[in-house]
N, C-alpha and C positions, 0 to 999 in steps of 0.2 A: 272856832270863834275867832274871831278877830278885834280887833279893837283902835280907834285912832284917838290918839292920847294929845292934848297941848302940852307944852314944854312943862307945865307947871305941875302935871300928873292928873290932869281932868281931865275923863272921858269926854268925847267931842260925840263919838258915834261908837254904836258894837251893832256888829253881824252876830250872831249867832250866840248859843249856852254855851257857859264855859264847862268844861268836863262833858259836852256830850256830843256825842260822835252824828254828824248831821246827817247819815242815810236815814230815809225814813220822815224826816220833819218836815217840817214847814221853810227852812233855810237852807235847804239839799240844794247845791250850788253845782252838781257834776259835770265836767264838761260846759259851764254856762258860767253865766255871772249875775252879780247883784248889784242893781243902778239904785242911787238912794233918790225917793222922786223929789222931785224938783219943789215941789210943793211945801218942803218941812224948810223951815229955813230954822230951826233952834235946835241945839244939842239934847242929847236924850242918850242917856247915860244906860240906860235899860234896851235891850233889842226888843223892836216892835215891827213884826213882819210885815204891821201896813204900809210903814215908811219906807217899803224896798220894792222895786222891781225886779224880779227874779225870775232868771231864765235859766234852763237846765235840760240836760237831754233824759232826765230817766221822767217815769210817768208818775207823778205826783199830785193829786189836786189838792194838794195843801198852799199852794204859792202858785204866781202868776201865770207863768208860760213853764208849763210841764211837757215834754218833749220837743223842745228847742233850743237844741244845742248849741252854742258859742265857740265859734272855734276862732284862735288867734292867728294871725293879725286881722284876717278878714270880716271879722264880726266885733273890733274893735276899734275905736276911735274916739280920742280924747273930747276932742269937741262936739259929741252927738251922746245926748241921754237916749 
């Protein structure tokens, strides 16, 4: 689980449960990553795995791109959702 906090202690956004280990779910990130779409523009304190693009190398059809792995630097870039 991750979480991106503002200075004042308010969630802004969270990736995944806290206390559970993501093989198997719907936020299994292996080898990949998770773009928050573009489309949400307000904070949500709560992980909602609509709000993310996720791509991953294991076989998943819990979330978006199940075996498409990410690999760095080549498959990232700041300026490209």
């Amino acid at each position: 689980m991750y979480e991106l906090v503002k200075n004042t202690g308010a969630r802004i956004a969270i990736f995944g449960v806290t206390g559970e280990n993501g093989n198997g779910t719907n936020w299994e990130y292996e080898d990949g990553r998770a773009v928050k779409n573009i489309s949400i523009s307000a904070p949500n304190p709560l992980f909602t795995v609509s709000e993310w693009i996720i791509y991953s190398a294991v076989s998943n059809s819990l979330f978006t791109n199940p075996n498409s792995a990410q690999n760095a630097p080549d498959d990232f870039n700041p300026r490209v959702r």
